[in-house]
C-alpha positions as CSV (number, residue, x, y, z in Angstrom):
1,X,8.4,15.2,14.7
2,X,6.9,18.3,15.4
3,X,5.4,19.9,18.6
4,X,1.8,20.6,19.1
5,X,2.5,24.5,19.7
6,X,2.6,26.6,16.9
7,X,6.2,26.9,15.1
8,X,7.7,29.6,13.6
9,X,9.1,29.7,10.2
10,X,12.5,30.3,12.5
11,X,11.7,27.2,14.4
12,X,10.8,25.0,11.3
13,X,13.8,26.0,10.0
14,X,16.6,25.2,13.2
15,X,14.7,22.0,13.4
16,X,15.3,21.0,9.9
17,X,18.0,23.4,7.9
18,X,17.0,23.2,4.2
19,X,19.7,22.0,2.0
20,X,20.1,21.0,-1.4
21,X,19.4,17.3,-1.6
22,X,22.0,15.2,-2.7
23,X,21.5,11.8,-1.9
24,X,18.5,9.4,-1.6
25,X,18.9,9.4,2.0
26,X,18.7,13.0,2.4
27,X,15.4,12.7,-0.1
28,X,13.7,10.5,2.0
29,X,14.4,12.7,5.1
30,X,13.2,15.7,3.3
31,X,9.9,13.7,2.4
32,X,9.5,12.2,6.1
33,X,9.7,16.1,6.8
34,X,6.9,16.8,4.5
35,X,5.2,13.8,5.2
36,X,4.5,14.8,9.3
37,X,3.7,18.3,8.1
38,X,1.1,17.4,5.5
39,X,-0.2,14.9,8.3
40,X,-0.1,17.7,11.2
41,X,-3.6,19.0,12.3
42,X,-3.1,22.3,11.4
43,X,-1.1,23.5,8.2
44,X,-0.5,27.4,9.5
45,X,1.0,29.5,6.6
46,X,4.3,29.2,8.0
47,X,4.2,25.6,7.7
48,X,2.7,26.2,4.0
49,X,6.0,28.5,2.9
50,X,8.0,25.6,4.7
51,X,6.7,23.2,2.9
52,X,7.0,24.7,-0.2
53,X,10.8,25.1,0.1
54,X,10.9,21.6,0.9
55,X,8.4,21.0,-2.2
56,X,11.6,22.7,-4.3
57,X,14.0,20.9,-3.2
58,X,12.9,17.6,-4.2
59,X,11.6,19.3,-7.5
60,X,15.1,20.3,-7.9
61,X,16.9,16.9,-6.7
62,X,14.1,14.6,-8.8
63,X,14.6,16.8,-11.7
64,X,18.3,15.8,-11.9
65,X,18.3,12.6,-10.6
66,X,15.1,10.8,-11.2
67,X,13.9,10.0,-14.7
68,X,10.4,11.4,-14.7
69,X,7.6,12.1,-17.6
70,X,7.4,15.7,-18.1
71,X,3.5,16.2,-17.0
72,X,1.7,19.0,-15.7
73,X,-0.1,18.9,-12.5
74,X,-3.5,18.7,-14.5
75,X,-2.3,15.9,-16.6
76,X,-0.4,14.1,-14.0
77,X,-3.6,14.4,-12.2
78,X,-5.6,13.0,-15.4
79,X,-2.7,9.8,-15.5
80,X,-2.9,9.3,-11.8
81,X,-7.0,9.1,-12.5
82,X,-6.4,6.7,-15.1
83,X,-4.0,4.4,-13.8
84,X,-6.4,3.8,-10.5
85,X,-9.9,4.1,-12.5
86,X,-11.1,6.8,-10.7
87,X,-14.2,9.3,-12.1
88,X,-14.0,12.8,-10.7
89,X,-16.7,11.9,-8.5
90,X,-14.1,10.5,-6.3
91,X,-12.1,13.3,-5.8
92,X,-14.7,15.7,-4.5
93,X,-13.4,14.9,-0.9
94,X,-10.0,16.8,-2.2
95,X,-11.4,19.5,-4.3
96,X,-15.2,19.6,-2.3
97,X,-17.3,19.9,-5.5
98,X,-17.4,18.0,-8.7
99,X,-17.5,21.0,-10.5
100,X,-13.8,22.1,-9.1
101,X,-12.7,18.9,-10.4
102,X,-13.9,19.2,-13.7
103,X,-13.0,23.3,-14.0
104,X,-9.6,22.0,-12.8
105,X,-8.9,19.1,-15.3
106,X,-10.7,21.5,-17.9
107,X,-7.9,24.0,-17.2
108,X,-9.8,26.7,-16.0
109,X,-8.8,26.1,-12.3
110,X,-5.4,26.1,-10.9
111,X,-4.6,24.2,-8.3
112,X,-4.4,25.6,-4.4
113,X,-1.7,24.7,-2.0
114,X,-4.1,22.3,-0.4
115,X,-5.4,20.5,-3.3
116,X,-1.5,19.8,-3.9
117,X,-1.3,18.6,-0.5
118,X,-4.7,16.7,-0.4
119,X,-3.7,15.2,-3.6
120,X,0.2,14.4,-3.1
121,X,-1.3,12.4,0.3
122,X,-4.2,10.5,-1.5
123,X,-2.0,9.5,-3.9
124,X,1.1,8.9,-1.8
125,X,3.4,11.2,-4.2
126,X,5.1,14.2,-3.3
127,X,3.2,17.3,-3.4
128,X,6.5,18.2,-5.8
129,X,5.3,16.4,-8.5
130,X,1.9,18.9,-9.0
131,X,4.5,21.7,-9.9
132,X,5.1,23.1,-13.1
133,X,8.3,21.5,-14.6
134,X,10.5,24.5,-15.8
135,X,12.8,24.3,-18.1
């Protein structure tokens, strides 16, 4: 979907106008759009701040529409570990080290934008879901 040259914020933006998303249809468009960035070769940082608009909107539609638990990242991170067996061992190809893993699900990490994206795509969620819920 998008061209090997490197795009402008501009660019990403005529190619796909952010809207609010208002139908299912529109949600899986928005996610195909994330999808092809997450998968692109290179993330540049305007890709990142376009992805993160996109992250928001289907926060924002999901939050209304969809019937979600209220987690965190770090314990949707723990349920998602859970419900597939996995030890943190097995996500030191996202985070690199063990040790990020555990400082992480031991709170005194935060997540970066590319452990969001690393996780959202190993576990075939969208990277909205590692957000903070606000209220």
């Amino acid at each position: 979907m998008f061209a090997t040259e490197p795009e402008g914020y501009l660019q990403l933006l005529q190619k796909f106008p952010p809207r609010p998303i208002k139908t299912e249809e529109q949600l899986l468009a928005v996610q195909n759009v994330i999808d092809s960035l997450i998968d692109a070769e290179e993330l540049t940082s305007e890709k990142q701040d376009y992805l993160n608009l996109l992250g928001m909107l289907v926060h924002d539609y999901e939050d209304q529409h969809v019937s979600i638990p209220d987690l965190s990242g770090i314990d949707l991170l723990r349920a998602l570990m859970d419900e597939f067996r996995l030890k943190q061992k097995d996500l030191v190809p996202i985070f690199k080290t063990e040790s990020i893993v555990s400082a992480i699900l031991n709170g005194q990490r935060n997540f970066t934008v590319e452990h969001i994206e690393k996780l959202a795509k190993f576990f075939h969620i969208s990277p909205a879901a590692f957000f903070p819920r606000t209220s």
